[in-house]
N, C-alpha and C positions, 0 to 999 in steps of 0.2 A: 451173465445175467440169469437170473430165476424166473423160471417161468410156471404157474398153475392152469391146468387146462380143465374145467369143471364144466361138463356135461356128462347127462344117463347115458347118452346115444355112445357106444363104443366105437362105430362106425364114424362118427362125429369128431371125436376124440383124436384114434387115427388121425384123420386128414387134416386138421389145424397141429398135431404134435407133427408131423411131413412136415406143413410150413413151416412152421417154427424153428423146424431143425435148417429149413432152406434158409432160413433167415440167418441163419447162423447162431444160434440159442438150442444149444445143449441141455445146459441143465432143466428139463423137463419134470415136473409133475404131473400127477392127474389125481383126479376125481370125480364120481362116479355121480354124485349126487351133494347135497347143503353141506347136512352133518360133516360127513366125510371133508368136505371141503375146509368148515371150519378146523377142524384136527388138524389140518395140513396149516390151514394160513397163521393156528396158535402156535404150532412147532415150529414154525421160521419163514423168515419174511422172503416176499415175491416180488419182483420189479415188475411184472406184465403176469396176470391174471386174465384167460378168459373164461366167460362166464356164460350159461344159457339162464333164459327167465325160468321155463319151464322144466322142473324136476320135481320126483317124487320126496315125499317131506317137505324139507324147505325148500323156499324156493328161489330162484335168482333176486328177484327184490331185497329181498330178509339178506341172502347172502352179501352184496353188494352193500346194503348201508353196512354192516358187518364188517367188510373193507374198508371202507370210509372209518369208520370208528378204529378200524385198529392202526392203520396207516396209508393216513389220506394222501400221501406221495404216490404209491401203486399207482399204475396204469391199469384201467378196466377195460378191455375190449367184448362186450357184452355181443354175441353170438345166435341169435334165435330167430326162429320162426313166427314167433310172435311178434305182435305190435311192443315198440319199443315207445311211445306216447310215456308210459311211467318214468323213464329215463329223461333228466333233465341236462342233455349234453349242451347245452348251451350255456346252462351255467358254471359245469365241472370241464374243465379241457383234457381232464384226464380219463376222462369217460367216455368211449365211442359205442354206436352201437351197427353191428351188420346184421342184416336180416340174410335169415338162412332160404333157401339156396342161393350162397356166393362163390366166384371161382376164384382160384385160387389166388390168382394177378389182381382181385380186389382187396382181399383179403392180406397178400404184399405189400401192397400199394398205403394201405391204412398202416400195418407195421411202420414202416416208413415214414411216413407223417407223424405216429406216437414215437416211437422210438428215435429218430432221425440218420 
């Protein structure tokens, strides 16, 4: 499984690529910020995508429908400290959203549920 991890916060980045790797999901990407993200998600596709709202440039919104238009199969596990209200998870089952600060056994716990 492919995975993208798109947030500024390095520190951020870190500790969801940890999980990820506990989760058992290797092949890891990142990205820093939108742009950058989209460069990754045109060069080749990702089965689990996570994503923060807030970034400089674009921003997780912009990026997100972005996913949705290129392949709405991805899983989005949307990651931020913001209100997540713009996310319509009740419509998209492939869309979750966790509000940051979450520990790690939550953030498991959701893999698991999206992934099975």
């Amino acid at each position: 499984m492919r995975a993208l991890v798109i947030d500024d916060s390095k520190f951020s980045r870190t500790i969801i690529i940890k999980d990820l790797q506990r989760f058992g999901i290797t092949d890891i990407s990142e990205a820093a910020n939108g742009l950058e993200a989209i460069q990754k998600i045109d060069s080749g596709s990702y089965e689990l995508i996570t994503l923060d709202l807030i970034m400089p440039g674009m921003n997780g919104i912009e990026v997100l429908k972005y996913i949705k238009q290129k392949d709405a199969s991805t899983r989005v596990i949307v990651c931020s400290s913001s209100d997540c209200s713009e996310i319509d998870t009740e419509a998209d089952s492939r869309v979750r959203c966790l509000k940051k600060p979450f520990t790690s056994d939550k953030f498991m716990r959701l893999l698991s549920s999206q992934l099975g």
